[in-house]
C-alpha positions as CSV (number, residue, x, y, z in Angstrom):
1,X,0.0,0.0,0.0
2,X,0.9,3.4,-0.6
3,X,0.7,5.2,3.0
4,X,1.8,8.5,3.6
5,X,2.8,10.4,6.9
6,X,1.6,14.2,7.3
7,X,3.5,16.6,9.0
8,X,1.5,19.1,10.6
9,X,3.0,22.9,10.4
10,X,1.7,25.7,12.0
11,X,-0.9,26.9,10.0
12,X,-0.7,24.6,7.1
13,X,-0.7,20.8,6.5
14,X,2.4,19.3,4.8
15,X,2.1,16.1,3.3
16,X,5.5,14.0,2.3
17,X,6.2,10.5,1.4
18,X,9.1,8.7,3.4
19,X,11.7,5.8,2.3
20,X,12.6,5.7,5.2
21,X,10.8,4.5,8.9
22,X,9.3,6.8,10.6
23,X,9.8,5.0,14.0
24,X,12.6,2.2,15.6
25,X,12.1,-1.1,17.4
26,X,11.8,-0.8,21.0
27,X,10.2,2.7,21.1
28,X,6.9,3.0,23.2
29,X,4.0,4.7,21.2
30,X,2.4,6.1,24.2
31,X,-1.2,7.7,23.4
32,X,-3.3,10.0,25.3
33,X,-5.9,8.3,27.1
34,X,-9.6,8.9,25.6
35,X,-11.6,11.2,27.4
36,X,-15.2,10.8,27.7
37,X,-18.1,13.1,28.7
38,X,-21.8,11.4,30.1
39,X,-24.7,13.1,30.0
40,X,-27.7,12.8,32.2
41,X,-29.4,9.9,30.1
42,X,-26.3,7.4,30.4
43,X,-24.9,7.9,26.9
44,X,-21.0,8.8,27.4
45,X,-19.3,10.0,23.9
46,X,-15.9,10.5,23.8
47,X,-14.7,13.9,23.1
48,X,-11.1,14.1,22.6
49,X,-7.9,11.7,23.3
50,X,-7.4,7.6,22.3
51,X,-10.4,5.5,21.4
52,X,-12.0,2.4,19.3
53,X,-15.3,1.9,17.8
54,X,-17.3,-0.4,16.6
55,X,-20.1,0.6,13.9
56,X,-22.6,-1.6,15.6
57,X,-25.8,0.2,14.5
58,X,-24.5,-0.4,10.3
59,X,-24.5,2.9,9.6
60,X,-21.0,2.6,7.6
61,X,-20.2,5.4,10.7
62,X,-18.0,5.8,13.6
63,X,-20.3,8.0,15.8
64,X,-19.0,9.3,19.3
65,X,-21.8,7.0,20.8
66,X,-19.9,4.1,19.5
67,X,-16.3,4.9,20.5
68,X,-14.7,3.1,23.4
69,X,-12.0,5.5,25.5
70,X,-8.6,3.8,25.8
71,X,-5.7,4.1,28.6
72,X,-2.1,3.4,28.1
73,X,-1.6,0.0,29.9
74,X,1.5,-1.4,32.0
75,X,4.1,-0.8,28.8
76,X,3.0,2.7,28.6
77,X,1.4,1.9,25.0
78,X,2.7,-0.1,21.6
79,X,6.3,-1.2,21.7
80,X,7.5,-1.7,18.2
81,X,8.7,-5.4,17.0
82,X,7.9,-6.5,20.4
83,X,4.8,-9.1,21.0
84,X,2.9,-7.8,23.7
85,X,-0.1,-10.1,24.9
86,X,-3.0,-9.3,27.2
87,X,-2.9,-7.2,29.3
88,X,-0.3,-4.1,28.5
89,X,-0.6,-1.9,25.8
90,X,-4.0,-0.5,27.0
91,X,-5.7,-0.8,30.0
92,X,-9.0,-3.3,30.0
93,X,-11.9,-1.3,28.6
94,X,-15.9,-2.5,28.9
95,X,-17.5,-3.5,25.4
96,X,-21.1,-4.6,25.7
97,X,-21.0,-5.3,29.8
98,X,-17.8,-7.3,29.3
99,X,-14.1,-6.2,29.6
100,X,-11.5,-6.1,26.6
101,X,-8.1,-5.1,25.9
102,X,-5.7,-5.2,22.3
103,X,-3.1,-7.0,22.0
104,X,-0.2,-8.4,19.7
105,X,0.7,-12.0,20.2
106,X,1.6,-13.8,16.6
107,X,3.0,-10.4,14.6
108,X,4.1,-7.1,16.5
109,X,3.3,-3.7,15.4
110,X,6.3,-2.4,13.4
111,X,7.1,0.2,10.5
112,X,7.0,-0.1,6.8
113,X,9.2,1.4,4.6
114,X,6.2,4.2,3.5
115,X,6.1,5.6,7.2
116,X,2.7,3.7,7.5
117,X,2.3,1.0,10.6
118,X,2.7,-2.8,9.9
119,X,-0.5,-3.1,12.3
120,X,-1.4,-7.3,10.6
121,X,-0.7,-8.5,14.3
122,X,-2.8,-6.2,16.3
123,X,-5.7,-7.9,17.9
124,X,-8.9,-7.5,20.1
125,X,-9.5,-9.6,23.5
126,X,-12.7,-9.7,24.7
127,X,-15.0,-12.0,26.9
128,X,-11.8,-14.2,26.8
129,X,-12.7,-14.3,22.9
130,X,-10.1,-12.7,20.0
131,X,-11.9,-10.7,17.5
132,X,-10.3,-11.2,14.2
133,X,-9.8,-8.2,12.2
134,X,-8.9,-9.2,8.4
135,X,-6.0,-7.2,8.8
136,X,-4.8,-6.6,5.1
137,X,-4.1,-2.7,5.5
138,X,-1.2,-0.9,7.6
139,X,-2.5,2.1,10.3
140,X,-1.5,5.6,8.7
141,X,0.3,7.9,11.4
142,X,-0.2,11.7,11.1
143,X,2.6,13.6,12.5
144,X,4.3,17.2,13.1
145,X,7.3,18.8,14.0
146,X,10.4,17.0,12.6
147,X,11.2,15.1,8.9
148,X,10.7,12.0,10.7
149,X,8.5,10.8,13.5
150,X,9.9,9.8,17.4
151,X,8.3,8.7,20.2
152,X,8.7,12.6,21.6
153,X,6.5,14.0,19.1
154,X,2.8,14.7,18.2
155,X,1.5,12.0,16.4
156,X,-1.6,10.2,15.7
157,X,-2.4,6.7,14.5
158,X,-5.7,5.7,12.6
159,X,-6.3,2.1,11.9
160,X,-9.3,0.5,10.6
161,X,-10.5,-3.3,10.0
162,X,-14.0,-5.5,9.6
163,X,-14.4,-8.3,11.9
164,X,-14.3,-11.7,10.0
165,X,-16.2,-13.7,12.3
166,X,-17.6,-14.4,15.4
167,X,-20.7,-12.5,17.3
168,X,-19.7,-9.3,15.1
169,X,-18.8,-10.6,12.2
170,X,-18.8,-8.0,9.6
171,X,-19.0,-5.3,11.5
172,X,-16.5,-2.2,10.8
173,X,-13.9,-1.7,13.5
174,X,-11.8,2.0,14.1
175,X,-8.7,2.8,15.8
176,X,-7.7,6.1,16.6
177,X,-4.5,6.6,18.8
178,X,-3.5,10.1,20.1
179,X,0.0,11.5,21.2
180,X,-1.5,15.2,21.4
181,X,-0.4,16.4,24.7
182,X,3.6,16.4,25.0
183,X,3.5,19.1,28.1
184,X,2.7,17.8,31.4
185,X,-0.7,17.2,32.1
186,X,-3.3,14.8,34.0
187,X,-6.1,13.3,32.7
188,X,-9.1,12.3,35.3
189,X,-11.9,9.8,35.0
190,X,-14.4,9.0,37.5
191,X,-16.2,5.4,37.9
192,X,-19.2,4.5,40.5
193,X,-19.1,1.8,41.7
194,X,-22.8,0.0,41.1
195,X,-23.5,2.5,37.7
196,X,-25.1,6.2,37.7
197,X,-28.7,5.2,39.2
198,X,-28.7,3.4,42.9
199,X,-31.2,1.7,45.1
200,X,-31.8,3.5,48.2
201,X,-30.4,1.4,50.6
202,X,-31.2,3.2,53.7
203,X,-33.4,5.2,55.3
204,X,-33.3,8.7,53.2
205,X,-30.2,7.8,51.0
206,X,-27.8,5.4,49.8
207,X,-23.8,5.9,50.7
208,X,-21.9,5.5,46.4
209,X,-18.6,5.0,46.2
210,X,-16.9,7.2,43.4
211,X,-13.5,6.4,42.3
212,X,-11.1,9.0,40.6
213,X,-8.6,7.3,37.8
214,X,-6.0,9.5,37.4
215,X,-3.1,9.5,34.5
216,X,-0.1,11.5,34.3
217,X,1.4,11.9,31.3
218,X,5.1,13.5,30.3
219,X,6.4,14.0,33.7
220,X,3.3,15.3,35.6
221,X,3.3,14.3,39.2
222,X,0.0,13.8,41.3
223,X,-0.6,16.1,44.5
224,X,-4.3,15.6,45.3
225,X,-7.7,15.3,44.1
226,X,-10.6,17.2,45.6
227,X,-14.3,16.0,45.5
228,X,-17.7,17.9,45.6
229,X,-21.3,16.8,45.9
230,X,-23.7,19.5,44.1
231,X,-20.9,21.9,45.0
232,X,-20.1,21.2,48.0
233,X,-16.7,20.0,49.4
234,X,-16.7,16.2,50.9
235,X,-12.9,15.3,50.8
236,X,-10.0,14.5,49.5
237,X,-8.5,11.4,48.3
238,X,-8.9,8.5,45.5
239,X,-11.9,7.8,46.5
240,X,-15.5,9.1,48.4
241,X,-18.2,7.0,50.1
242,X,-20.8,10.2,50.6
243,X,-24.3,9.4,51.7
244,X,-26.6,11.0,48.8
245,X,-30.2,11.4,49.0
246,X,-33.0,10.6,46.9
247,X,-33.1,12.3,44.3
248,X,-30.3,13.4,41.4
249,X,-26.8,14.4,42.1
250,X,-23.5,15.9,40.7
251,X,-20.5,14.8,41.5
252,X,-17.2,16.0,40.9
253,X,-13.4,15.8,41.3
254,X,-10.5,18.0,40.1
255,X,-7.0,16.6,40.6
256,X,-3.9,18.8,41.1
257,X,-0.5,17.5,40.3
258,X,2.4,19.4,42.0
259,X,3.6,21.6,39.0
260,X,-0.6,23.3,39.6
261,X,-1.8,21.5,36.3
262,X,-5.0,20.2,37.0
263,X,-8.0,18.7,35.4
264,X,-11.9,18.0,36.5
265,X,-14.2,15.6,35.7
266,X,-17.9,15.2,36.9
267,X,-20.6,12.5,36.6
268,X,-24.3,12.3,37.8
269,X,-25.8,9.7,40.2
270,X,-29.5,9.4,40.9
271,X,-30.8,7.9,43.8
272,X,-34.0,6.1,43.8
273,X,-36.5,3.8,45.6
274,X,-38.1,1.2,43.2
275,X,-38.8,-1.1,46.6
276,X,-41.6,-1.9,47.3
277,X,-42.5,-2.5,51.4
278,X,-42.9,-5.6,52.5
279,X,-45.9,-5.7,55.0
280,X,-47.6,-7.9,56.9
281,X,-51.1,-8.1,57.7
282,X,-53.4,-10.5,59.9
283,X,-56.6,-11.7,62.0
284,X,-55.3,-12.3,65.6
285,X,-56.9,-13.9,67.9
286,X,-56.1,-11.3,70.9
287,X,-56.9,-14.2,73.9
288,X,-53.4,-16.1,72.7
289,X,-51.7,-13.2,70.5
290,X,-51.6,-15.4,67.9
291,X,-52.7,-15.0,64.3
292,X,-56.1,-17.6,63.2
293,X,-57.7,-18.1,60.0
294,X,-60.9,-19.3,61.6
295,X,-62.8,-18.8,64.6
296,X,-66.7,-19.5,66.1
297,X,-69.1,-17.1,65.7
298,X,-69.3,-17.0,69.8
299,X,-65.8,-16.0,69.8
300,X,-65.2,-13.1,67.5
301,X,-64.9,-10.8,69.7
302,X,-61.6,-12.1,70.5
303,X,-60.8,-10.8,66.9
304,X,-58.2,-7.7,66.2
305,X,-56.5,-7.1,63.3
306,X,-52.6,-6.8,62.9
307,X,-51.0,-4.5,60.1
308,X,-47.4,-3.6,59.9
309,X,-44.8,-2.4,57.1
310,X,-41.0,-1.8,56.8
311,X,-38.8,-0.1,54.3
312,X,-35.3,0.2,53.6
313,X,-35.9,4.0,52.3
314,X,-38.7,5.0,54.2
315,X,-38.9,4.8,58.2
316,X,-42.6,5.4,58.8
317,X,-44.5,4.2,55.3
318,X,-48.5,4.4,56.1
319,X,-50.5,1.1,56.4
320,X,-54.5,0.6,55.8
321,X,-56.8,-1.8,55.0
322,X,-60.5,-3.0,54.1
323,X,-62.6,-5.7,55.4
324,X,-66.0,-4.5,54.3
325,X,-65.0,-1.1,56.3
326,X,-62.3,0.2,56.9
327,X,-59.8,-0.9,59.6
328,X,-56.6,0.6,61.4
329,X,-54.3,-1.7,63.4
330,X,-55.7,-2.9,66.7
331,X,-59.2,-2.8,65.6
332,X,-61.4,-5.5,67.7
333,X,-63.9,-6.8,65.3
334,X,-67.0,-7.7,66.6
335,X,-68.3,-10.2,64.0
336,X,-72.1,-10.3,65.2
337,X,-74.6,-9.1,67.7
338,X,-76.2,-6.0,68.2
339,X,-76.5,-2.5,70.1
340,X,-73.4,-1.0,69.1
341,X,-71.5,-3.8,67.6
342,X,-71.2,-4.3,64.0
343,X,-73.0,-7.1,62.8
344,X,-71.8,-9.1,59.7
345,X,-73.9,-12.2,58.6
346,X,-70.9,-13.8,56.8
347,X,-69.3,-16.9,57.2
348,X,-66.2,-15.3,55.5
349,X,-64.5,-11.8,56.4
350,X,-61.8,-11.0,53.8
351,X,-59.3,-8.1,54.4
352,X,-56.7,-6.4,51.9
353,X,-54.1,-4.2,53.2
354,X,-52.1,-1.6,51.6
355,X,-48.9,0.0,52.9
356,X,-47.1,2.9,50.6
357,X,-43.9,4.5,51.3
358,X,-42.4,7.7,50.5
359,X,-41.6,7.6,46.6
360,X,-45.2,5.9,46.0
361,X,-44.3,2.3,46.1
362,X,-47.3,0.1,46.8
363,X,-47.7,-3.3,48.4
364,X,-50.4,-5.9,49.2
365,X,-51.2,-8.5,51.5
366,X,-54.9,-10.2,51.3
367,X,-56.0,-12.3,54.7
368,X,-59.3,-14.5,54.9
369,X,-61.3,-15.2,58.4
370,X,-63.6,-18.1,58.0
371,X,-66.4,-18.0,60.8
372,X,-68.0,-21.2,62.1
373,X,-71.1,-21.4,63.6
């Protein structure tokens, strides 16, 4: 193939053709790790820095929706002419709710005599599975500043391929590798641990766990990272455990590295209370405290009615029921007689009960007295 290397100047794009490589075996082809930006309805699109995609929706595409951000593994990135397996040139990455990384294990990355990269060897690992490629093309590197490329300058590496077979077969697959920043710099991104929308675990709130990933590139050294919860300072460290409420939240985190560089990243996380409460509901015979099913008619007086409910979320959630009118807990039914008692001629009393907490959640229990003569 004929690939070509562009160096960027200034304020105009020079495009040359090189004999000679661009790049030597053993150097690390660090990237800059992808940075991606989520909004409030869970879709994160990366923005700038390193990334794959996958045109999964056909659309012959790579949208920002269908890039993945990638992170400079343990050797710092691609090591030409060296085979690097799993896990090392980027760190793992989650594809479809399962983790993945790239890797060269039968032919390492290394350059062609055009300036282009010999990319036939790079693979993808996921779900324990390789994704084959049909690598037949070389990944075209765009860089600036000298006649010939080092690991030192600004460079970027595009590499394309269709998956051959498997669960994506035929489905277009992008590279894009970028060695943009060359000044020291951090790059943060947060994680929560359980996703962006929590179950209330407790009464009022639920205590998430955010995580800050931090990575310093070209000689930048980590100080500290700073969190806030809707804008208000809760600490200092990799990681927070605050107790949110219901409700939706922002959460941020700016890390400072010692030279003052910093960066910030945020993230939302909404609490909420899809529990229903569990409640329990009964005919008790009040003589013995214990709950009956049936009773004589000549004994119903001994009849009360128990109702309780609990919820994680909500301390007091309200209780009621029916039983042909309606009844609170510790009502005394009097099944039959006369003056001032109520008088049922049933040989069945049925009674539904109904607790509700806080965010509306409903639950039901039914219970059946049958009365004997």
């Amino acid at each position: 193939m004929n690939k070509k290397i562009k160096t960027l100047a200034t304020s105009t794009l020079l495009i040359s053709t090189f004999s000679a490589n661009a790049f030597n075996n053993g150097d690390v082809l660090s990237f800059d790790p992808g940075i991606a930006t989520c909004s409030y309805h869970g879709y994160c699109p990366v923005k700038s820095g390193s990334y794959f995609a996958m045109d999964t929706n056909g659309s012959g595409t790579f949208s920002p929706y269908e890039r993945v951000p990638l992170t400079p593994g343990s050797d710092g990135g691609i090591i030409l002419g060296a085979l690097q397996p799993s896990p090392g040139i980027d760190q793992p990455w989650s594809f479809f709710g399962n983790l993945g990384t790239h890797q060269t294990t039968t032919i390492p990355v290394t350059q062609n005599p055009d300036g282009s990269l010999d990319f036939n060897g790079w693979e993808v690992k996921w779900f324990n599975m390789l994704v084959p490629l049909g690598n037949n093309v070389g990944a075209t590197v765009e860089c600036g500043g000298k006649a010939s490329c080092s690991p030192d300058d600004r460079y970027i590496i595009d590499y394309t391929g269709v998956v051959t077979s498997g669960p994506f077969q035929g489905v277009g697959y992008q590279l894009h590798l970028e060695h943009i920043d060359t000044l020291p710099s951090l790059h943060l991104s947060l994680t929560i641990n359980g996703g962006s929308t929590q179950e209330c675990a407790s009464t009022g709130g639920h205590n998430v766990t955010a995580n800050a990933d931090v990575t310093a590139l070209n000689g930048a050294e980590l100080d500290s990272i700073h969190w806030t919860v809707d804008g208000q300072s809760v600490g200092m460290g990799l990681n927070i455990s605050p107790f949110l409420s219901l409700g939706t939240h922002t959460i941020s985190a700016t890390a400072i590295g010692v030279s003052g560089n910093q960066d910030t990243a945020s993230t939302t996380v909404s609490v909420v209370d899809k529990t229903r409460p569990i409640i329990s509901a009964s005919f008790i015979d009040k003589r013995t405290n214990t709950e009956i099913s049936t009773i004589e008619t000549k004994n119903s007086s001994y009849v009360n009615v128990s109702m309780s409910a609990t919820d994680i979320c909500d301390s007091s959630p309200s209780v009621s029921a029916i039983g042909g009118f309606n009844l609170v807990d510790g009502d005394t039914l009097k099944i039959q007689g006369n003056l001032n008692k109520v008088e049922l001629n049933t040989s069945t009393l049925e009674m539904r009960a109904r607790a509700k907490d806080s965010s509306g959640n409903y639950a039901y229990s039914n219970k059946t007295l049958s009365i004997s003569p």
